[in-house]
DSSP file (Angstrom, degrees, kcal/mol; ACC not computed):
  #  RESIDUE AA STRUCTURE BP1 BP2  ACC     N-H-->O    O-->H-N    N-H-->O    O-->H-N    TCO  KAPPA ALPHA  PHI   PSI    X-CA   Y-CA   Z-CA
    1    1 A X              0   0    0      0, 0.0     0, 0.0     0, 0.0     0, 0.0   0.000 360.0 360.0 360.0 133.9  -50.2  136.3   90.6
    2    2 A X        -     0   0    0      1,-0.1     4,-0.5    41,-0.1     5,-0.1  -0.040 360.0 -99.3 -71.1 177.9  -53.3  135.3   88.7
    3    3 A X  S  > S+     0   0    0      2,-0.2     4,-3.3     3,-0.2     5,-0.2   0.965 116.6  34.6 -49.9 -61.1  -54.9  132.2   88.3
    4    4 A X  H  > S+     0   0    0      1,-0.3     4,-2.3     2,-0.2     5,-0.2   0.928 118.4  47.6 -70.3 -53.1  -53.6  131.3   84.8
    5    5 A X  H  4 S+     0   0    0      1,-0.2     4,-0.4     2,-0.2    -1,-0.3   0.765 117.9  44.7 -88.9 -24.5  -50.2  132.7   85.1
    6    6 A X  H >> S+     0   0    0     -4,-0.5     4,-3.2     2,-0.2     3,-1.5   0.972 113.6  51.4 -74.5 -49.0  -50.1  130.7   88.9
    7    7 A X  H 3X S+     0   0    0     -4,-3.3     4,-1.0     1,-0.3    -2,-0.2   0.941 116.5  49.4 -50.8 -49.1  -51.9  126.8   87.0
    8    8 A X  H 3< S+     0   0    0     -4,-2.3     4,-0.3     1,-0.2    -1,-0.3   0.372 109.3  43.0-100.6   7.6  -48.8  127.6   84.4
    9    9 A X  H <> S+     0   0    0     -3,-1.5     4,-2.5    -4,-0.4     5,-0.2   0.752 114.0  51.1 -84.0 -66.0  -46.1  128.0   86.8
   10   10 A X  H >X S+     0   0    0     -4,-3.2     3,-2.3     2,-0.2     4,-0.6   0.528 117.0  47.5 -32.8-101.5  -47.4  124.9   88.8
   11   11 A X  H >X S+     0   0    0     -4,-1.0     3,-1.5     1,-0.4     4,-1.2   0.522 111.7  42.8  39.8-113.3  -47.3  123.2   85.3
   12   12 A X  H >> S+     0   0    0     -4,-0.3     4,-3.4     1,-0.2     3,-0.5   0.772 110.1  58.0 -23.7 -57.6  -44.1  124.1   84.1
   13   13 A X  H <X S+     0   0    0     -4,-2.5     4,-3.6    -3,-2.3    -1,-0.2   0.964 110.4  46.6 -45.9 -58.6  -42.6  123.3   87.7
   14   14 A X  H << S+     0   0    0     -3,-1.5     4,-0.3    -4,-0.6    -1,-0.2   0.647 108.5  57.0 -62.3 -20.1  -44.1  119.5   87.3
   15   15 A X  H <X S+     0   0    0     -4,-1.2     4,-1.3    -3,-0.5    -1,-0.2   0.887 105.1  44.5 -34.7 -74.8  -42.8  119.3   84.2
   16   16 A X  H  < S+     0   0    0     -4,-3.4     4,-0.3    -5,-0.2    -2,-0.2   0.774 116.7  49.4 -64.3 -32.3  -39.4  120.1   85.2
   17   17 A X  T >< S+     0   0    0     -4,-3.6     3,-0.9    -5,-0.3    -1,-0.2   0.839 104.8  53.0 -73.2 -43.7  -39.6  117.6   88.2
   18   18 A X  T 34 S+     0   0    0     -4,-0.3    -2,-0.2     1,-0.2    -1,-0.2   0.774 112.0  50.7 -68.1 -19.4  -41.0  114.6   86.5
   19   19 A X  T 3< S+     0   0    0     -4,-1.3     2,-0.2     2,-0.0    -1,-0.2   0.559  98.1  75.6 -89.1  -9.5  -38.1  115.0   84.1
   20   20 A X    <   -     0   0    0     -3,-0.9     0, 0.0    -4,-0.3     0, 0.0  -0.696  49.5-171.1-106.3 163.6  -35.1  115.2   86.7
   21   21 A X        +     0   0    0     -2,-0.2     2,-0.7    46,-0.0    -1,-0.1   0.306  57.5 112.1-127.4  -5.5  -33.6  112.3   88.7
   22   22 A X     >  -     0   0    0      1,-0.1     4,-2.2     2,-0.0     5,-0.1  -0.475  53.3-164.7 -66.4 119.9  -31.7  114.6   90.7
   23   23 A X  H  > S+     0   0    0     -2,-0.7     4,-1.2     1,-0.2    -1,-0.1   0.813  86.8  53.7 -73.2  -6.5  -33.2  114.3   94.2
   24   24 A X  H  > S+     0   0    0      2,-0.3     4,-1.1     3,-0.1     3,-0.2   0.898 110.2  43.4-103.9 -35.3  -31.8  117.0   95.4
   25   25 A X  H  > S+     0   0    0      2,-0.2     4,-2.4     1,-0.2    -2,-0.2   0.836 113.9  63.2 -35.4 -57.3  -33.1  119.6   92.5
   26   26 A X  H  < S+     0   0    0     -4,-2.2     4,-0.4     1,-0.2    -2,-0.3   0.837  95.6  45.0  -9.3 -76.0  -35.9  117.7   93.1
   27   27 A X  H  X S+     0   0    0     -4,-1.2     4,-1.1     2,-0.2    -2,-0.2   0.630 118.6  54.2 -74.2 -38.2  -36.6  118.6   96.9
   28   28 A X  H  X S+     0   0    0     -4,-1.1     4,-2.6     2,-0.2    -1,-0.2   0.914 105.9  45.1 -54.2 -56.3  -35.9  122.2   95.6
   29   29 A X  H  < S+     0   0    0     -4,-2.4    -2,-0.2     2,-0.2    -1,-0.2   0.636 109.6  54.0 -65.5 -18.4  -38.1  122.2   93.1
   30   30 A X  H >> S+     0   0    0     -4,-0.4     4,-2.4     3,-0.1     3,-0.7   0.728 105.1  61.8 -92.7 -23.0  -41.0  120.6   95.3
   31   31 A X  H >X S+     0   0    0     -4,-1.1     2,-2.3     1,-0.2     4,-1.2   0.990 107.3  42.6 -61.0 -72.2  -40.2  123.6   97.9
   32   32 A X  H 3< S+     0   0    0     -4,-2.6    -1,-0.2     1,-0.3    -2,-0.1   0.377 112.4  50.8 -90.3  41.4  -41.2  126.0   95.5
   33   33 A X  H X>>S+     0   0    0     -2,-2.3     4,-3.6    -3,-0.7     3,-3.5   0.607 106.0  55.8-109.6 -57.3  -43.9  124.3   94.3
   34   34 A X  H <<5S+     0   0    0     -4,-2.4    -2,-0.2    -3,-0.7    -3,-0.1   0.717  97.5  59.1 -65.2 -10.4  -45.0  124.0   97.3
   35   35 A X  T 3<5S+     0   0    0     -4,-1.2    -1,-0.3     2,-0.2    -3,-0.1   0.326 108.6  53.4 -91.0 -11.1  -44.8  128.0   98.0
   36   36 A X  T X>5S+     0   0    0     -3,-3.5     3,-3.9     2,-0.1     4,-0.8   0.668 102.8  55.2 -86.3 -52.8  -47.5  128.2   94.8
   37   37 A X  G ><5S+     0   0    0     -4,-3.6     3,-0.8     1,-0.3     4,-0.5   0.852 101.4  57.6 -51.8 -15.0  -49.7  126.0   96.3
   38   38 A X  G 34<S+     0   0    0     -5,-0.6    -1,-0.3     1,-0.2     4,-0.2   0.793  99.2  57.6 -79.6  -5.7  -49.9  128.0   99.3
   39   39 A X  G X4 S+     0   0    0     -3,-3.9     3,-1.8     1,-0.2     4,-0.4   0.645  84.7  89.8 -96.4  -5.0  -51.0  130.8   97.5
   40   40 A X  G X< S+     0   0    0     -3,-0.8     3,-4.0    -4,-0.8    -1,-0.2   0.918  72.0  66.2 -48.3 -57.5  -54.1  128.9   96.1
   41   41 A X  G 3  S+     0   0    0     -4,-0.5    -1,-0.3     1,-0.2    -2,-0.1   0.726 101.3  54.9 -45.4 -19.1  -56.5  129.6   98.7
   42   42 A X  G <  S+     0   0    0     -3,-1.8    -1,-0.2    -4,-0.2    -2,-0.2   0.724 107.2  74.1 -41.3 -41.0  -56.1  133.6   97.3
   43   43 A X  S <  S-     0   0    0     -3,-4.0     2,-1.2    -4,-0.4   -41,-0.1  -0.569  83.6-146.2-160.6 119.0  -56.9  132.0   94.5
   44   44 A X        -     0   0    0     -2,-0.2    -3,-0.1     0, 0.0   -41,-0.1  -0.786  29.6-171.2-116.9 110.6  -60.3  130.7   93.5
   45   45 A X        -     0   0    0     -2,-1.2     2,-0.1    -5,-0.1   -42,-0.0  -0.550  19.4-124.1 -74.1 145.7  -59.3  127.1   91.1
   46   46 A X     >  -     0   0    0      1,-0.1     4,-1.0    -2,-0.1    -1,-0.1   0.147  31.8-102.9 -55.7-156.2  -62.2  125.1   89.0
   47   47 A X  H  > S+     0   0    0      2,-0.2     4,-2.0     3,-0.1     5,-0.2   0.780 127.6  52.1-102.7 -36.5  -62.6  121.9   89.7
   48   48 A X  H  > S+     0   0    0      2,-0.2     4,-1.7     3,-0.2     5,-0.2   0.986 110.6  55.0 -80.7 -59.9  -60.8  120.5   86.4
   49   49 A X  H  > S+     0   0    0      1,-0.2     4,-1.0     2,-0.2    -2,-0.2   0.793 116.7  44.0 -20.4 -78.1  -57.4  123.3   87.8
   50   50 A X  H  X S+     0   0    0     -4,-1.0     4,-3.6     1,-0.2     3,-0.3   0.776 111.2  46.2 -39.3 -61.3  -57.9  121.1   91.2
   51   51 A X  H  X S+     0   0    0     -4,-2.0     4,-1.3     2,-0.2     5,-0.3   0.955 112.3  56.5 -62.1 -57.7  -58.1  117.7   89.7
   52   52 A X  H >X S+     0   0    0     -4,-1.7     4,-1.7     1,-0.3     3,-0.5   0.590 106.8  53.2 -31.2 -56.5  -54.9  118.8   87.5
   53   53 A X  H 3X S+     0   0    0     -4,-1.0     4,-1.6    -3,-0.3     5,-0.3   0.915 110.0  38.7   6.9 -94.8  -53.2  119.4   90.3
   54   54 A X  H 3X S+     0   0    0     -4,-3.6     4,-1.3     2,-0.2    -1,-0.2   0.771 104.6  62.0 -87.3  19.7  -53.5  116.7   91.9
   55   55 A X  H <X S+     0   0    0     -4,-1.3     4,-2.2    -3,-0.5     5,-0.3   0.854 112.6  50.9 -70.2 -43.4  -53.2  114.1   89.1
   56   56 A X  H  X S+     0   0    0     -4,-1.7     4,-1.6    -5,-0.3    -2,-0.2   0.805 100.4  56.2 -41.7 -41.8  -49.9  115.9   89.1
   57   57 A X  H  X S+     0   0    0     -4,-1.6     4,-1.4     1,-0.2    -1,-0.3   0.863 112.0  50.1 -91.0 -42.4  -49.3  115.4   93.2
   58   58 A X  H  X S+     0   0    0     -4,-1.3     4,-1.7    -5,-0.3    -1,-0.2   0.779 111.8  45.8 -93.3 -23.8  -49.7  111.4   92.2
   59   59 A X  H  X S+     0   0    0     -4,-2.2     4,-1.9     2,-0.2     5,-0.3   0.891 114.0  49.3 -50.4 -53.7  -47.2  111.5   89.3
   60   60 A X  H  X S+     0   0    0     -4,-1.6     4,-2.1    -5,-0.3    -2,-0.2   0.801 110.8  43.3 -35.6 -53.8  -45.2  113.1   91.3
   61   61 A X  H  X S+     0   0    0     -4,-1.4     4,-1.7     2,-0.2    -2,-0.2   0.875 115.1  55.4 -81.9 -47.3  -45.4  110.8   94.2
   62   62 A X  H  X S+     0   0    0     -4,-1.7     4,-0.8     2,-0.2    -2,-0.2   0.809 105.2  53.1 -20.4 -61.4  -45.1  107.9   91.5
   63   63 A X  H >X S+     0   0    0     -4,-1.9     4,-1.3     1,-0.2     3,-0.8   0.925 108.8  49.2 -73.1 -47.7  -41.9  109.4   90.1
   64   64 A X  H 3X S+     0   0    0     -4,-2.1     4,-2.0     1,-0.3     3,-0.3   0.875 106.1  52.1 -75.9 -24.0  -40.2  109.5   93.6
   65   65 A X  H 3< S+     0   0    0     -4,-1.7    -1,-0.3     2,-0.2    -2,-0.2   0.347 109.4  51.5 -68.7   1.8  -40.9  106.1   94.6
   66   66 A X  H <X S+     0   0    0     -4,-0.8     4,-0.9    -3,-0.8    -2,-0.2   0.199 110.0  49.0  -3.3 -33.6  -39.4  105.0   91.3
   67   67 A X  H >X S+     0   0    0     -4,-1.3     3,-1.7    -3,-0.3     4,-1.5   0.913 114.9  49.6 -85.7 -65.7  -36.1  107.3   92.1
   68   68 A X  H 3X S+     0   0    0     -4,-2.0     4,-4.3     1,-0.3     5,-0.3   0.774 109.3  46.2 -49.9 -28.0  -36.2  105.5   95.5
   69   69 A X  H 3> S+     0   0    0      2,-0.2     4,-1.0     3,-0.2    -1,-0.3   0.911 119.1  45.0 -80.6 -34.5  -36.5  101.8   94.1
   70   70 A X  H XX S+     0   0    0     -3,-1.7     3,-2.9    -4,-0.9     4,-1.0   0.980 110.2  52.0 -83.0 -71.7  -33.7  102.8   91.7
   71   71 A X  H >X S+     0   0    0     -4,-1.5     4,-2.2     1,-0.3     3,-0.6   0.768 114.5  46.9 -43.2 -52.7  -31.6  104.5   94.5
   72   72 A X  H 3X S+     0   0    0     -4,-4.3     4,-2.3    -5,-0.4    -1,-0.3   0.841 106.8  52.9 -81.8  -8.6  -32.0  101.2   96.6
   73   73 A X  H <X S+     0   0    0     -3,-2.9     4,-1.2    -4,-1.0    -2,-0.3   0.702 108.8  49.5 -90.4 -10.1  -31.2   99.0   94.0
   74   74 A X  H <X S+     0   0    0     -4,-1.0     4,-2.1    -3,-0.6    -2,-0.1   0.941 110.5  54.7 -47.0 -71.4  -27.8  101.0   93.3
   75   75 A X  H  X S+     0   0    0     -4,-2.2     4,-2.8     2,-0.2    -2,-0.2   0.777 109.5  44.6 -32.5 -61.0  -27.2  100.7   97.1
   76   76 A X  H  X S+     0   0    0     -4,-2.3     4,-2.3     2,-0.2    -1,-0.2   0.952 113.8  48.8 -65.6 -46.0  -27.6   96.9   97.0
   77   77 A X  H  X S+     0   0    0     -4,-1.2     4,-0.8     1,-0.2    -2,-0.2   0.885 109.9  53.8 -37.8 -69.5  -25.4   96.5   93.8
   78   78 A X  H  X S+     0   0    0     -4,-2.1     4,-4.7     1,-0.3    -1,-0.2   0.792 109.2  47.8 -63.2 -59.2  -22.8   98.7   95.5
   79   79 A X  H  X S+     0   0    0     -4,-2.8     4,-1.4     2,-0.2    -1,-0.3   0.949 117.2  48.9 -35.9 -71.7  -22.9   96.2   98.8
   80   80 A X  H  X S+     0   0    0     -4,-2.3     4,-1.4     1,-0.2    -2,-0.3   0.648 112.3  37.8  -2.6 -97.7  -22.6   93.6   96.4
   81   81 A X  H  X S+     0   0    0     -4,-0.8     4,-2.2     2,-0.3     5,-0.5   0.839 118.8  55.1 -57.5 -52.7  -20.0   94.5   94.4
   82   82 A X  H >X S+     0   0    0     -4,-4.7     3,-2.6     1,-0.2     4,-2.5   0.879 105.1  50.7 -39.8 -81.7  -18.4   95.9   97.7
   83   83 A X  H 3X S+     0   0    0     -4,-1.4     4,-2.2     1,-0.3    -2,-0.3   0.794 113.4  50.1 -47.9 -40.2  -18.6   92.5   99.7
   84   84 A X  H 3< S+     0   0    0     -4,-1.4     4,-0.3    -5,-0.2    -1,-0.3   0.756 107.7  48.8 -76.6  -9.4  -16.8   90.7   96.7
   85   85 A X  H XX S+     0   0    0     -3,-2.6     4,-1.2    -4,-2.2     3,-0.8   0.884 113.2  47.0 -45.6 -73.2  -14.3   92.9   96.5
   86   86 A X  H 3X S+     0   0    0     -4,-2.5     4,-3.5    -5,-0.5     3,-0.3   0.916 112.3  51.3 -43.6 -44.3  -13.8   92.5  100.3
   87   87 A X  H 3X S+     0   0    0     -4,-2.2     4,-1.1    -5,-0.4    -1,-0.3   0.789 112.4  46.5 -76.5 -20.5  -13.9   88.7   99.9
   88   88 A X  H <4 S+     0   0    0     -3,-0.8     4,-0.3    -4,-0.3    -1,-0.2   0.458 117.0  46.8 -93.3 -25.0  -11.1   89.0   96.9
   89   89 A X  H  X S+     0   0    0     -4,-1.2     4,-1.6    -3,-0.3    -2,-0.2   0.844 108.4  49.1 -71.9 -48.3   -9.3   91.1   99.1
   90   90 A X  H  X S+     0   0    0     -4,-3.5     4,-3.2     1,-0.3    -2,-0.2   0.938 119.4  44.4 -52.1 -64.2   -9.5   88.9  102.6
   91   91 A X  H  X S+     0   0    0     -4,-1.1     4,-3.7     2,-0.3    -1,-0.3   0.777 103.4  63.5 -69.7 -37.7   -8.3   85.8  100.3
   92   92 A X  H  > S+     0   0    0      1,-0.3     4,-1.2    -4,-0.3     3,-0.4   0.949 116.1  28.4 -79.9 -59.0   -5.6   87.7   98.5
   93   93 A X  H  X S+     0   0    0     -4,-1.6     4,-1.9     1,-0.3    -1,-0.3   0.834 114.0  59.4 -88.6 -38.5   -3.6   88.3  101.8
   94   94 A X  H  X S+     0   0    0     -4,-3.2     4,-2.8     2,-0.2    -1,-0.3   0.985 114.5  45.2 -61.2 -44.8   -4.9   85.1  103.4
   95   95 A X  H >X S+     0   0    0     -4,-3.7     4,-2.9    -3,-0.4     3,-1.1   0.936 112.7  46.0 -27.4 -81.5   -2.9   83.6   99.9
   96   96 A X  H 3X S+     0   0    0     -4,-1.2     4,-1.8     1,-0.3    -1,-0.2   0.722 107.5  57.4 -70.7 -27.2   -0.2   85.5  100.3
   97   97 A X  H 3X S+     0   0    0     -4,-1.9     4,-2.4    -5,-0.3     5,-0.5   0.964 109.0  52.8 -58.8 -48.7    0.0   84.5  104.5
   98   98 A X  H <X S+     0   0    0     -4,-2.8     4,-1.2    -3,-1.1    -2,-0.3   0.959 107.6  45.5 -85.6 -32.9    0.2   80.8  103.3
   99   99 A X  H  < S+     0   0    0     -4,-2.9    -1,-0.3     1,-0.2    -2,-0.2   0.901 113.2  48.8 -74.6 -20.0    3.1   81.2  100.9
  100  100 A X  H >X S+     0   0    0     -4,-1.8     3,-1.2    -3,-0.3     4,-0.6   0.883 116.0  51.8 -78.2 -42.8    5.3   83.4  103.5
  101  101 A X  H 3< S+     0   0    0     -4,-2.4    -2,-0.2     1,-0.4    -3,-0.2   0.642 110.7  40.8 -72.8 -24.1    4.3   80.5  106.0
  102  102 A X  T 3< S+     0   0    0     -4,-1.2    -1,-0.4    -5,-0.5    -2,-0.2   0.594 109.5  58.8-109.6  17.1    5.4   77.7  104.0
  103  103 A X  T <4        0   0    0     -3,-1.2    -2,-0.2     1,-0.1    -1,-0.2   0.545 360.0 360.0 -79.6 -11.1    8.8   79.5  102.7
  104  104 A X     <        0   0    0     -4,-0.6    -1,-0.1    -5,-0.0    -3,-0.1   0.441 360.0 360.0 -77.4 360.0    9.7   79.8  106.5
């Protein structure tokens, strides 16, 4: 694979990753990203190829600690919403104990 045709996979690949929010298509897509980069040393980059590259690896890294912040702020809604549920649950049958107790 040539230079150009290798810069415009990488490209294309970071593209497609900065645009998805799946993580798991994600982690796929960074595998075989990461299976072009290996091929670089073959490969002799300028300096502006290099920098691109890794302005890219910090976008990258950017965009997934963004996925994470969102992923754990789901996670805490989810508790939430879970523990009020639970507490709406607890009370409904603790209710329903005290009205079979006082019909007795």
């Amino acid at each position: 694979m040539g230079r150009d045709e290798l810069m415009n996979k990488i490209i294309e690949l970071d593209t497609r990753i900065l645009s998805l929010l799946d993580p798991l298509e994600i982690s796929r897509l960074i595998l075989e990203r990461e299976e072009l980069l290996a091929s670089i040393p073959e490969i002799k980059l300028g300096l502006e190829d290099a920098y691109n590259i890794a302005e890219n690896n910090n976008k990258i890294m950017c965009h997934l600690k963004n996925i994470e912040a969102d992923l754990k702020r789901r996670l805490r809604d989810v508790k939430y919403y879970s523990d009020i549920y639970g507490n709406y649950y607890l009370s409904s049958y603790k209710l329903r104990d005290n009205l079979l107790s006082k019909k007795v």
